[in-house]
MMTF fields as JSON, N, C-alpha, C and O atoms, coordinates in Angstrom:
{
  "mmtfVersion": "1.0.0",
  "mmtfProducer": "UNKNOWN",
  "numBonds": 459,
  "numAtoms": 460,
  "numGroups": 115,
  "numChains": 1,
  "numModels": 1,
  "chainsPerModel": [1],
  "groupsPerChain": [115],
  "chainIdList": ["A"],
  "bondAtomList": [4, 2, 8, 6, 12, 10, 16, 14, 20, 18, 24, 22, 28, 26, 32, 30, 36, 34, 40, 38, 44, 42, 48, 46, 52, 50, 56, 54, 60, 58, 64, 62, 68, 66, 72, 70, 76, 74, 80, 78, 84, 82, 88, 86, 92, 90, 96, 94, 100, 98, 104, 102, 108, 106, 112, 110, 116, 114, 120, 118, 124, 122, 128, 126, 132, 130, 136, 134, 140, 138, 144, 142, 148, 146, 152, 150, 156, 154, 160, 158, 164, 162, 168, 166, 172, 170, 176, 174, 180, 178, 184, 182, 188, 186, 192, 190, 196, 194, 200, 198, 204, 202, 208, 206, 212, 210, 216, 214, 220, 218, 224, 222, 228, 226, 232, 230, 236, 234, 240, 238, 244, 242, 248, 246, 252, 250, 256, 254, 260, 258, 264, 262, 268, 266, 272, 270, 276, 274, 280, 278, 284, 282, 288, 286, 292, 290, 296, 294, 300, 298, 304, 302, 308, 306, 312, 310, 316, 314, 320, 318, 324, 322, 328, 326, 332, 330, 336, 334, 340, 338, 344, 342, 348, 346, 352, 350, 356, 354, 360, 358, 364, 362, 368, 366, 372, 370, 376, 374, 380, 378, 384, 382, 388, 386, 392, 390, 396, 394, 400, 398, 404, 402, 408, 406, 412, 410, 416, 414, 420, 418, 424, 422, 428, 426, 432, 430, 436, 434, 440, 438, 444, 442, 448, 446, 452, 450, 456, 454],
  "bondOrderList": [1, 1, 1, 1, 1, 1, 1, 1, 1, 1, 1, 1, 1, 1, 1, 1, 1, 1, 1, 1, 1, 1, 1, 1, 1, 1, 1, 1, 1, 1, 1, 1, 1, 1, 1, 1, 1, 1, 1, 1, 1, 1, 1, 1, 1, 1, 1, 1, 1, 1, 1, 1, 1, 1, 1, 1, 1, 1, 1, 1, 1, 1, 1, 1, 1, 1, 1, 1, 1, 1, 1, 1, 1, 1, 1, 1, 1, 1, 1, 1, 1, 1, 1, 1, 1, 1, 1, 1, 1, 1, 1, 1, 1, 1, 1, 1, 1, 1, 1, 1, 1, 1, 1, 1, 1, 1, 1, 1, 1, 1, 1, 1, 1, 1],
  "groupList": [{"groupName": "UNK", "atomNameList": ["N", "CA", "C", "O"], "elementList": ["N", "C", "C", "O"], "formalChargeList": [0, 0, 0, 0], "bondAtomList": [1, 0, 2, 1, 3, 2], "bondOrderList": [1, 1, 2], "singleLetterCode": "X", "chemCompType": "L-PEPTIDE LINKING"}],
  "groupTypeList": [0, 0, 0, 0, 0, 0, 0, 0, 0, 0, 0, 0, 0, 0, 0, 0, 0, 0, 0, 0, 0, 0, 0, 0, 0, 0, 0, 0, 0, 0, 0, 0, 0, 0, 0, 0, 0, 0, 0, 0, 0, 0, 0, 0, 0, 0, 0, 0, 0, 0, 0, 0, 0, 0, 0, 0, 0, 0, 0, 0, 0, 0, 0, 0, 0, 0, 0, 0, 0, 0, 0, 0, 0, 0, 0, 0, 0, 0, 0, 0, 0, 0, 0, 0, 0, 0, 0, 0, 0, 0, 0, 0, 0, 0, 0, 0, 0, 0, 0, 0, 0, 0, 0, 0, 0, 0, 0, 0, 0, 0, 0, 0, 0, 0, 0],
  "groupIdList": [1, 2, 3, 4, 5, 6, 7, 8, 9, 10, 11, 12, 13, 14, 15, 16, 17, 18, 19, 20, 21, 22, 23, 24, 25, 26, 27, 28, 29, 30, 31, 32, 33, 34, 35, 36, 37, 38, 39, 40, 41, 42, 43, 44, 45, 46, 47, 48, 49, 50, 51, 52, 53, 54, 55, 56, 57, 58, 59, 60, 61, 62, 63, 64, 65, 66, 67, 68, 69, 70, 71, 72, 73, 74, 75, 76, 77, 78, 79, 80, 81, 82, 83, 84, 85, 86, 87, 88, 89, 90, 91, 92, 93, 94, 95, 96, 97, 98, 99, 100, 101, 102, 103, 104, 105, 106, 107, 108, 109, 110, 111, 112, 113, 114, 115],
  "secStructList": [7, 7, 6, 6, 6, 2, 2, 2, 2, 2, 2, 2, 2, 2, 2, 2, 2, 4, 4, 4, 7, 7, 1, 7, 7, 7, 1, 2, 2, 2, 2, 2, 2, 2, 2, 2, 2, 2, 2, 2, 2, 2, 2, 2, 2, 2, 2, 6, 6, 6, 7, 2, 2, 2, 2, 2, 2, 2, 6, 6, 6, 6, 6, 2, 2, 2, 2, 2, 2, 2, 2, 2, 2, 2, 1, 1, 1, 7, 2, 2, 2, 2, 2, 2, 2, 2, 2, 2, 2, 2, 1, 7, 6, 6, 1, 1, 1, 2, 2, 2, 2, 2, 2, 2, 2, 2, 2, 1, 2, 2, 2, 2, 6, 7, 7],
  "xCoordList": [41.269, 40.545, 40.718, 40.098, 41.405, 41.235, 39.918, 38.994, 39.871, 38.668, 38.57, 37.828, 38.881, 38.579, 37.894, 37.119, 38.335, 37.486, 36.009, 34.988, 36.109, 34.715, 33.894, 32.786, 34.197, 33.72, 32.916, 31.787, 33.358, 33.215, 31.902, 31.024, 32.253, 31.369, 29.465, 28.529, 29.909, 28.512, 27.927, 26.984, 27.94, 26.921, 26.218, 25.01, 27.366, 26.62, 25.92, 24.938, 25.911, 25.049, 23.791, 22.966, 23.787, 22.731, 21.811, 20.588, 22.433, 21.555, 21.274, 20.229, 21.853, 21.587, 20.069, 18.922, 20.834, 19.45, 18.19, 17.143, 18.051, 17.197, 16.25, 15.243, 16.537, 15.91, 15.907, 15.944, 15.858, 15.918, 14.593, 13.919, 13.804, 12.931, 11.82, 12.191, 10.685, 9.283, 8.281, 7.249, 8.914, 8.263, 8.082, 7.445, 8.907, 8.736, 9.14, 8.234, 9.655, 10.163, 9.516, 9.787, 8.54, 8.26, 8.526, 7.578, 9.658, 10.592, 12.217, 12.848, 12.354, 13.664, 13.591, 14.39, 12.62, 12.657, 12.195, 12.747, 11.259, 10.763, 11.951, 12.103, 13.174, 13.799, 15.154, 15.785, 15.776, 16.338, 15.828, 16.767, 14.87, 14.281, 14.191, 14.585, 13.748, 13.909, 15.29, 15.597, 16.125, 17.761, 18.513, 18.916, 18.847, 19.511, 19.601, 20.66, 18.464, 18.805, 19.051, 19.807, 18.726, 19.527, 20.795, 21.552, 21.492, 22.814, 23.505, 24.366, 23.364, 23.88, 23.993, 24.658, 23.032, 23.003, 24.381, 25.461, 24.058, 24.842, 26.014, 26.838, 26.815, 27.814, 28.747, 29.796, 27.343, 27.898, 27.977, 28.526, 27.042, 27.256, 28.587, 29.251, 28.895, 30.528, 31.589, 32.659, 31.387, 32.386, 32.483, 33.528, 31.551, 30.924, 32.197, 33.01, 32.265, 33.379, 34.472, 35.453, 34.522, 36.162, 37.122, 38.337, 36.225, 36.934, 36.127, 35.32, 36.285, 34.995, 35.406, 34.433, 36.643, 37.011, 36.881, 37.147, 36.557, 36.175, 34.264, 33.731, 33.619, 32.709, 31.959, 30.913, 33.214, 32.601, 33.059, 32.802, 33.901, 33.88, 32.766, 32.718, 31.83, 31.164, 29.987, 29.381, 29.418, 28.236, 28.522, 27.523, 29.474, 29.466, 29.684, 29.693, 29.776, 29.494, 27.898, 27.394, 27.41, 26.285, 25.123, 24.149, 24.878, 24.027, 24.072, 23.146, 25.281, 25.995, 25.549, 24.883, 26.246, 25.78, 24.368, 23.85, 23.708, 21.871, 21.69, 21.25, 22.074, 21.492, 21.644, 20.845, 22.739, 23.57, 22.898, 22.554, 22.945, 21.584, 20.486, 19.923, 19.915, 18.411, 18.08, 17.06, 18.91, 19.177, 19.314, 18.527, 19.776, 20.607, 19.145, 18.929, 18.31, 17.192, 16.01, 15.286, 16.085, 14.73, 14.79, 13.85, 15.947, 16.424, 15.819, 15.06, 15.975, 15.85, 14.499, 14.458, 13.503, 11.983, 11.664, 10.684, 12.628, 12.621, 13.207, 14.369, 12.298, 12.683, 12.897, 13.858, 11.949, 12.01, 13.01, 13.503, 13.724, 14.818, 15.682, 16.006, 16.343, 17.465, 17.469, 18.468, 16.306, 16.025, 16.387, 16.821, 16.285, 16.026, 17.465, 17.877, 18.031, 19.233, 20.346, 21.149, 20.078, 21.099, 20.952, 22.026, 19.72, 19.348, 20.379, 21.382, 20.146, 20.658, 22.453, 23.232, 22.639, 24.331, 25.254, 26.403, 23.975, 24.876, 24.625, 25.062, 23.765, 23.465, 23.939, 24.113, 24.107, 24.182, 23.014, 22.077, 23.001, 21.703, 21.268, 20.129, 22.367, 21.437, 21.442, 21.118, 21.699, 21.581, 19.948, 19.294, 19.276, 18.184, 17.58, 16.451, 18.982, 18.739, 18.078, 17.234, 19.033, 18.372, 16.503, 15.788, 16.379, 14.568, 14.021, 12.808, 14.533, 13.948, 14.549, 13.632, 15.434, 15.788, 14.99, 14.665, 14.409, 14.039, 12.409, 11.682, 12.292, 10.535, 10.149, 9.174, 11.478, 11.654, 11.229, 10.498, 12.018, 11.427, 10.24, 9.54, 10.124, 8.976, 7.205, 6.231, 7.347, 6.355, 6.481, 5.432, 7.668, 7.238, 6.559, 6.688, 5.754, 4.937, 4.77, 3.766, 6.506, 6.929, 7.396, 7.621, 7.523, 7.531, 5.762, 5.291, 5.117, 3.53, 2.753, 2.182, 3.048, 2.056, 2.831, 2.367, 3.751, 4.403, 3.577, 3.49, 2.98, 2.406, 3.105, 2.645],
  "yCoordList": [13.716, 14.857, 16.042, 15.83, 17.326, 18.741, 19.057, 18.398, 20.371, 20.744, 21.942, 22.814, 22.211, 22.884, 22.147, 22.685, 20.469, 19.463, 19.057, 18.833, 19.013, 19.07, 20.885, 20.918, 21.341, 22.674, 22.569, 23.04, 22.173, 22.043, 20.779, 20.921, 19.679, 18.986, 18.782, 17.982, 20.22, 20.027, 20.71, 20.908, 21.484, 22.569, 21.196, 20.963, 20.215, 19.848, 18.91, 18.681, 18.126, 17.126, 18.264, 18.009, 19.183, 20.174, 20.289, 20.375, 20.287, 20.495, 18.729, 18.356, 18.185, 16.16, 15.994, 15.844, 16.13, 16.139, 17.013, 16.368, 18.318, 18.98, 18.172, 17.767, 17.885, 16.91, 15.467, 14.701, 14.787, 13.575, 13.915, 12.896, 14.835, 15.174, 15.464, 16.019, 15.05, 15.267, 16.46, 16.786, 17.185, 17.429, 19.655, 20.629, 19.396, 20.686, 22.094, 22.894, 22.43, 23.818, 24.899, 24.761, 26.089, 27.247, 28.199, 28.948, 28.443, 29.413, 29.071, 28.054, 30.07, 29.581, 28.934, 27.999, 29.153, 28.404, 26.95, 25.944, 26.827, 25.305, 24.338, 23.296, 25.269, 24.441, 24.509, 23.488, 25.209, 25.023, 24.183, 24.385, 23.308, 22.457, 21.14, 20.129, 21.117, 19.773, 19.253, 18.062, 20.274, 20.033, 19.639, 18.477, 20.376, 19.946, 18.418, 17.798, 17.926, 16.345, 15.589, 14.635, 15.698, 14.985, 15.347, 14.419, 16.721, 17.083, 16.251, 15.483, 16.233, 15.81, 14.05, 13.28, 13.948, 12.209, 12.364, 11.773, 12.964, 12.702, 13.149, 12.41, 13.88, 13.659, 12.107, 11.463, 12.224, 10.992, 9.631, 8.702, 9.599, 8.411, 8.689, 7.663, 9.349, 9.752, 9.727, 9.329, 10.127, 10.22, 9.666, 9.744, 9.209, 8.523, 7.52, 7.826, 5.953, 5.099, 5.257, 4.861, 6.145, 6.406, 7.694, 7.791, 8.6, 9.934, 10.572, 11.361, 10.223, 10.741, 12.575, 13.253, 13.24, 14.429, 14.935, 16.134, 14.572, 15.275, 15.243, 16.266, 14.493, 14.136, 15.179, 15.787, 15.188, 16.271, 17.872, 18.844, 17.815, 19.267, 19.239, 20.347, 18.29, 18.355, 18.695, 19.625, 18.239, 18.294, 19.862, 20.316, 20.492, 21.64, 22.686, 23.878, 22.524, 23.237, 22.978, 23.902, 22.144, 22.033, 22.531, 21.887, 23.496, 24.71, 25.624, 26.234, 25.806, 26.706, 27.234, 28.196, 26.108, 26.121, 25.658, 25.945, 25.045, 24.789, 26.153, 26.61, 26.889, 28.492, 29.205, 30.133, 29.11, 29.635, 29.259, 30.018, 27.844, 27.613, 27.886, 28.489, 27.789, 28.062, 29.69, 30.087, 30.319, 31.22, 31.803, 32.709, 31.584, 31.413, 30.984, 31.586, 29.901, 29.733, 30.634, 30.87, 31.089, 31.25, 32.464, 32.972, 33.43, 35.106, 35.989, 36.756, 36.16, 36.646, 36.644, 37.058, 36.311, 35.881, 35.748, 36.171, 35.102, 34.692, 33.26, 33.048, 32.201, 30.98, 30.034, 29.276, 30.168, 29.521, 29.854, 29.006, 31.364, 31.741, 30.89, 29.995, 31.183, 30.474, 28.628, 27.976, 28.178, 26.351, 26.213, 25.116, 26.922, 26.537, 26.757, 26.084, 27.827, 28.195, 27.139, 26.57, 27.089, 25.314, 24.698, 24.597, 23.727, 22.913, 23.258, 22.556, 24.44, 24.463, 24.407, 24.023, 24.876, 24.899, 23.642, 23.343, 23.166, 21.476, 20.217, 19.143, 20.389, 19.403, 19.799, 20.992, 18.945, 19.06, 18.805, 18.139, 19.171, 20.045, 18.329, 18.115, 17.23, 16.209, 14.827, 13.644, 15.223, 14.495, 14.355, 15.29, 13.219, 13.307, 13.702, 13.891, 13.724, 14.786, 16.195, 16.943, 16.096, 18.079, 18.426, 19.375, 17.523, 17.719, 17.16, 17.363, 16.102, 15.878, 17.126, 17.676, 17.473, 18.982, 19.924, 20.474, 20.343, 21.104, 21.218, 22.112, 19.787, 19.555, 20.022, 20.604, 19.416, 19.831, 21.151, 21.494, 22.052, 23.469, 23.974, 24.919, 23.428, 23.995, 23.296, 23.993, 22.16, 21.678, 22.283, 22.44, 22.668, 23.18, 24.491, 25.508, 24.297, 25.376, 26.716, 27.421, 27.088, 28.228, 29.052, 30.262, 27.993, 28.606, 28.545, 29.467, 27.165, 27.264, 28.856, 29.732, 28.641, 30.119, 31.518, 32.544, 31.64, 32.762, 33.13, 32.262, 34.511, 34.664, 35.682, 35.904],
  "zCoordList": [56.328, 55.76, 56.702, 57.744, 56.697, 57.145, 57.143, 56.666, 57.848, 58.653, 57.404, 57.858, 56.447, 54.971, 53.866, 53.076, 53.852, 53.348, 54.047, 53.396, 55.39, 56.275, 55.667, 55.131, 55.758, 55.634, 53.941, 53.798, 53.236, 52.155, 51.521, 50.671, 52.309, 52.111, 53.138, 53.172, 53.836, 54.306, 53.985, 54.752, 52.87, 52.042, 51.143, 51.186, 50.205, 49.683, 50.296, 49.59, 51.417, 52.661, 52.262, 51.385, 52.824, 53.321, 51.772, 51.877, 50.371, 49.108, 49.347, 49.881, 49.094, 49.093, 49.826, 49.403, 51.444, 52.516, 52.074, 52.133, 51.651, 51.029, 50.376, 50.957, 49.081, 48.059, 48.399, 47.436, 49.971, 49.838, 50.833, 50.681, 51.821, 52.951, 51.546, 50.512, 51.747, 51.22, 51.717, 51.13, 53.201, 53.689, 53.168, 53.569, 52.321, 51.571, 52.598, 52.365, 53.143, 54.158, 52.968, 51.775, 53.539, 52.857, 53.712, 53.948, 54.334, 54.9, 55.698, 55.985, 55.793, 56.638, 57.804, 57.86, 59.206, 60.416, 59.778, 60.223, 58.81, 58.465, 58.459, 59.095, 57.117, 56.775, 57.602, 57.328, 58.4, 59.33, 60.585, 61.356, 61.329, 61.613, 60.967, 61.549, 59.929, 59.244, 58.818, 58.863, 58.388, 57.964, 59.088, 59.04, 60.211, 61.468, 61.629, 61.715, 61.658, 62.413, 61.06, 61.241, 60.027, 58.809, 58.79, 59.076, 58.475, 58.249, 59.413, 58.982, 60.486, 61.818, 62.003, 62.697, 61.048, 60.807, 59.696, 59.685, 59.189, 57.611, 58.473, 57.935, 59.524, 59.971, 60.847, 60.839, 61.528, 61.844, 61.413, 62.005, 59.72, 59.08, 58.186, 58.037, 57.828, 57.773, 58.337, 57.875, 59.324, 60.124, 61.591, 62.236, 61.986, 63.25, 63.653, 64.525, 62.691, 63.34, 62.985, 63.615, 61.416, 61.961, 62.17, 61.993, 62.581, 62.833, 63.472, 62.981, 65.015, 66.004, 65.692, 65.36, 65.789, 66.019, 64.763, 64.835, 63.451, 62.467, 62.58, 62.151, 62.948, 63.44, 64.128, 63.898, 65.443, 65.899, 65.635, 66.345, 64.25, 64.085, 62.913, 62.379, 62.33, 61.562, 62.315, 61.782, 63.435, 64.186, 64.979, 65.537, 65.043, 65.665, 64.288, 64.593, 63.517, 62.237, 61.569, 60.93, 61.686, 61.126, 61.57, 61.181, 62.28, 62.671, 61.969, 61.435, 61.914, 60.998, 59.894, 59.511, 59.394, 57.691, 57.519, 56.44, 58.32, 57.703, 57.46, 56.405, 58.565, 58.359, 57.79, 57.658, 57.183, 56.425, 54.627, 53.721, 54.727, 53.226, 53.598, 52.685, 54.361, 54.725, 54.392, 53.827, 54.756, 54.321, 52.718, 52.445, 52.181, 51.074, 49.985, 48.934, 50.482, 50.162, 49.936, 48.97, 51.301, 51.956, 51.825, 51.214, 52.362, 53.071, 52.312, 52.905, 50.696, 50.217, 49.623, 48.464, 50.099, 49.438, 48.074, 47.461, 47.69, 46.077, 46.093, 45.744, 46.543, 46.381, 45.252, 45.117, 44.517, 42.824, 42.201, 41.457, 42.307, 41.672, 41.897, 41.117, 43.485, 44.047, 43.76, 43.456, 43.926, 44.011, 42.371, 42.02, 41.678, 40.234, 39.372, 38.427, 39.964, 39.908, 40.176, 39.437, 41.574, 42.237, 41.483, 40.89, 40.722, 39.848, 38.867, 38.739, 38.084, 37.279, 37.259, 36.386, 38.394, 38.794, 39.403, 39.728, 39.319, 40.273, 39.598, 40.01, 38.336, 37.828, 36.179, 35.93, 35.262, 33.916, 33.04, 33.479, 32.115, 31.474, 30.787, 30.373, 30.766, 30.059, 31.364, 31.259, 31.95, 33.865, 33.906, 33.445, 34.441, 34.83, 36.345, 36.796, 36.901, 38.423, 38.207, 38.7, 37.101, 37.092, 37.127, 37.449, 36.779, 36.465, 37.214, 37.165, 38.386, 39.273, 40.32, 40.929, 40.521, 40.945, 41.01, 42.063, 39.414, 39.22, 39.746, 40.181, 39.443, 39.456, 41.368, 41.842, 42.084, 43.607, 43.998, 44.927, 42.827, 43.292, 42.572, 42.935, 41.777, 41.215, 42.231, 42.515, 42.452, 43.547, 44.898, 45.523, 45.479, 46.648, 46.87, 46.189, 48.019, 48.165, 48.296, 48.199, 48.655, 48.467, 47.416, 47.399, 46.349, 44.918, 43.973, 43.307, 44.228, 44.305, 44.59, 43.941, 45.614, 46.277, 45.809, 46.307, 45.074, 44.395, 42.911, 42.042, 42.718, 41.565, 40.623, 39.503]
}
């Protein structure tokens, strides 16, 4: 795997890990904190025994890009938009992910406390 295939697959680690944490992030430092040590797992359960050097271009990219979604999330103070949007862009409309997706952004607290 090239370091354009690594690049590629840790946006979606970073949406995966998102929706697999309970612990709900209602800003960007939250969820840049909670993402780091999952994405960084999720590198090295990938790539750990058999490609230490993609491994470690995955663990030195993955600061990166948390911030980079966390961002992407959070930056713009319109969270329900963006969470609901992904839902809608990564999942298919008769998938039962999508609504557990969806239900993701609609329960967290940063779309909650939005009136």
């Amino acid at each position: 795997m090239n370091k354009s295939k690594t690049a590629y697959l840790i946006p979606f680690f970073i949406f995966v890990v998102s929706f697999v944490y309970a612990q709900d992030p209602t800003n960007k430092a939250e969820c840049i904190e909670q993402l780091k040590t999952g994405v960084e797992k999720q590198c090295t359960l990938l790539f750990g025994d058999s490609n230490k050097e993609q491994e470690e271009l995955c663990l030195k990219n993955a600061p990166m890009e948390v911030e980079k979604q966390c961002d992407r999330f959070f930056g713009n103070g319109n969270f329900c938009s963006v969470c609901t949007s992904e839902c809608v862009q990564q999942f298919k409309e008769d998938d039962p992910t999508r609504i557990e997706c969806l239900q993701t952004c609609l329960n967290n607290p940063a779309c909650k406390n939005k009136k």
